[in-house]
C-alpha positions as CSV (number, residue, x, y, z in Angstrom):
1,X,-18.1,-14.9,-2.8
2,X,-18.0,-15.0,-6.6
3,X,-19.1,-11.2,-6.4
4,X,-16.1,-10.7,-4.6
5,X,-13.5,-12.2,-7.0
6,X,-15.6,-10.9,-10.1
7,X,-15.1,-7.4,-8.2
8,X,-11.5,-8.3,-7.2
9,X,-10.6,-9.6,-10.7
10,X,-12.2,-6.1,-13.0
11,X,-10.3,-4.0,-10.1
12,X,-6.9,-5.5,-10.9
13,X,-7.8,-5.7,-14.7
14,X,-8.3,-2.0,-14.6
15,X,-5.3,-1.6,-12.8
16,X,-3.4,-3.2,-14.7
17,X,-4.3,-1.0,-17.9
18,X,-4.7,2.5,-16.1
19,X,-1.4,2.3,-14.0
20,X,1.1,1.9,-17.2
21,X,-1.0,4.3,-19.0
22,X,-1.2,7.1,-15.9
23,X,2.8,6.4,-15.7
24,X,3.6,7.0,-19.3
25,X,1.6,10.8,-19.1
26,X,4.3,12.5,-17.8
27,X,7.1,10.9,-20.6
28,X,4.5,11.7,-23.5
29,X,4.7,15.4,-21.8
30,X,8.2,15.7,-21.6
31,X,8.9,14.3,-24.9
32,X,6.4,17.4,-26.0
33,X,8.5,19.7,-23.9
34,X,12.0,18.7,-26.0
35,X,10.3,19.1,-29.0
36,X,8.3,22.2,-28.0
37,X,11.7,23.3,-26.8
38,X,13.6,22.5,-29.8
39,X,11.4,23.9,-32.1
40,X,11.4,27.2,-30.3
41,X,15.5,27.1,-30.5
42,X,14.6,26.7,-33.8
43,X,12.3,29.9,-34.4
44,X,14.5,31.3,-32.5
45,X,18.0,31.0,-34.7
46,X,16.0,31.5,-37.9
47,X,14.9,35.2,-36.7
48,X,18.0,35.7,-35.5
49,X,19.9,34.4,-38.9
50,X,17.5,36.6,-41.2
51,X,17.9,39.8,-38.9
52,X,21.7,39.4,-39.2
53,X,21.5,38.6,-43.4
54,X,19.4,41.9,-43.2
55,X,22.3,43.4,-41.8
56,X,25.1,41.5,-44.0
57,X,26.1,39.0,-41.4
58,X,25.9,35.6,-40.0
59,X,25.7,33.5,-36.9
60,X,29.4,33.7,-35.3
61,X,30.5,36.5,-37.9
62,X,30.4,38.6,-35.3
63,X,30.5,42.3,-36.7
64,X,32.2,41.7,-39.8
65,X,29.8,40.9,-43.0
66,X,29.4,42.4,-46.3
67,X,31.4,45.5,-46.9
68,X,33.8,44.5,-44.6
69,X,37.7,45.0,-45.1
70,X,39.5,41.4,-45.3
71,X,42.8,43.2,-43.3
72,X,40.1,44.0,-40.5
73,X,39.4,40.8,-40.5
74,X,42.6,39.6,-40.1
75,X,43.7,41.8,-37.3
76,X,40.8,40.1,-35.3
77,X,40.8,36.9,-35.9
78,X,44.4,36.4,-37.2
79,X,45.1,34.0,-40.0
80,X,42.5,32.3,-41.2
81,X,42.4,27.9,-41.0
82,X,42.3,28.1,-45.2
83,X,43.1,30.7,-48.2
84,X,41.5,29.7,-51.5
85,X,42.2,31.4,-54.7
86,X,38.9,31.8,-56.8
87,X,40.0,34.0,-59.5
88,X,41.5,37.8,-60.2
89,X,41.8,39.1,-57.1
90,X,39.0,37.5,-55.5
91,X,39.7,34.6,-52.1
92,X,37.6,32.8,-50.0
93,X,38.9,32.6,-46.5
94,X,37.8,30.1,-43.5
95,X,37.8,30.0,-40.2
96,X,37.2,26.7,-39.3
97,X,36.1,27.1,-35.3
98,X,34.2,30.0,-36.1
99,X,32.6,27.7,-38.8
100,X,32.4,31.1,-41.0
101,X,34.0,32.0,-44.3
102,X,34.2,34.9,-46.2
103,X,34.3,35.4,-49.7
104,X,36.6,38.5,-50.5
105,X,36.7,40.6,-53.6
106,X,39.6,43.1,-53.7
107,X,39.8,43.4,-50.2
108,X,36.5,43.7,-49.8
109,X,33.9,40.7,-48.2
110,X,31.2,40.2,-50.8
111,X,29.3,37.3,-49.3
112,X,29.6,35.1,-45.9
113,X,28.5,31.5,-45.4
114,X,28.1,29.9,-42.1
115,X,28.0,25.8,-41.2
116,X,26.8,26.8,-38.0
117,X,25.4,24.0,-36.2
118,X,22.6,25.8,-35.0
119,X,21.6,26.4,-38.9
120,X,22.3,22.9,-40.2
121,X,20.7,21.4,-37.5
122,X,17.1,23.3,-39.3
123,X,14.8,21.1,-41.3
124,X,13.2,22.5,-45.0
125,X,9.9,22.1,-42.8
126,X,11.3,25.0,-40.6
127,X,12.5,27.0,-42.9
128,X,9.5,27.1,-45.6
129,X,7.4,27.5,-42.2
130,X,9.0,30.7,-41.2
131,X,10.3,32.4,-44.1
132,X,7.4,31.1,-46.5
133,X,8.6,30.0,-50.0
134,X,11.8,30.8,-51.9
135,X,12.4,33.9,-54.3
136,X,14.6,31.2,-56.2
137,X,14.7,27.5,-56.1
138,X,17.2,25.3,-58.2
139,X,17.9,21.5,-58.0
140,X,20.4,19.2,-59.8
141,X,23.1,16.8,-59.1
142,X,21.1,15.7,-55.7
143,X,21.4,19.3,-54.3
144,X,18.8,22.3,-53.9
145,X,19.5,26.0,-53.5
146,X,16.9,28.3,-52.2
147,X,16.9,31.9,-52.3
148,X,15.0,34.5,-49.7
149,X,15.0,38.0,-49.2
150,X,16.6,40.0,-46.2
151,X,16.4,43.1,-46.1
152,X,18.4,44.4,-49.3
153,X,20.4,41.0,-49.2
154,X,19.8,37.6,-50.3
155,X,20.2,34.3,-48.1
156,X,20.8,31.1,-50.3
157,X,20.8,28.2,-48.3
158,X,22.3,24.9,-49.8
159,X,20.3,21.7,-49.5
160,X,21.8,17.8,-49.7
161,X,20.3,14.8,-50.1
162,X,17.5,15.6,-52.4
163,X,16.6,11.9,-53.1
164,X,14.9,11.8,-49.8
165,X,11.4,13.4,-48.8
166,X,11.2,17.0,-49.0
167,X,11.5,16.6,-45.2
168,X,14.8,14.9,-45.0
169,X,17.2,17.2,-46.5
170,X,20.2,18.1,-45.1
171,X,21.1,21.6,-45.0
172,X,24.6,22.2,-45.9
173,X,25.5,26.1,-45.3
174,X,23.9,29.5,-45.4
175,X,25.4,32.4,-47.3
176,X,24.5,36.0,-47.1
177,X,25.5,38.0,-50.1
């Protein structure tokens, strides 16, 4: 009898450890899965924003990029959300849905930044990992700007929150020039 319960007690012991840790496999998998998955959206939108810098362009700038007539633009997309003046005949102009502006220089767009989600949602991790390091790196005034190399063109990518980890910044936008 007392080989029974001893028998009947270990059995539900083990049971009682195995069965929550048998039903929590397939959530620790899943969880992998996202983050396999998110990572790979990840690779994915950093090939695909340094093949279009190679070519002048950003994510949502459809065909327009550098070299590209501002009255081109416009007869596109219409009038931009905002105009800024920067100078002798020299604008920035935003499309706000689009989350793409252009920086013009007599008529002409000499760089485009992007606040895609898709690119802030990237981690310094991510970048560093696929584009290895920066051709230029500044900090001040809680901000870091990183240069890299595509193609003939340059992406700098604007950091925030630089008195967190290395890991925690916040990327800000992405310009192609």
């Amino acid at each position: 009898m007392k080989k029974i319960a001893k028998t009947l007690l270990t059995t539900t012991l083990l049971a009682g450890v195995i069965i929550p840790i048998t039903a929590s496999i397939p959530n620790v998998y899943a969880a992998s899965q996202h983050d396999s998955g998110k990572s790979s959206e990840h690779k994915q939108t950093l090939d695909q924003t340094r093949n279009l810098a190679a070519q002048g362009k950003v994510i949502n700038s459809e065909h327009f990029g550098l070299g590209s007539k501002k009255k081109d633009i416009l007869r596109k997309w219409g009038k931009p959300d905002s105009t800024e003046s920067t100078g002798d005949e020299q604008e920035q102009i935003t499309y706000e849905k689009r989350r793409v502006s252009f920086f013009v220089y007599k008529g002409i767009v000499t760089s485009v930044t992007t606040t895609d989600k898709r690119i802030l949602a990237l981690s310094h991790d991510e970048v560093e990992k696929a584009w290895g390091k920066p051709i230029k790196h500044d900090q001040g005034a809680g901000q870091v700007y990183e240069t890299y190399k595509a193609g003939k063109n340059e992406i700098d990518i604007h950091w925030t929150n630089v008195t967190e980890k290395k890991d925690r910044l916040e990327l800000v936008n992405l310009v192609v020039w």
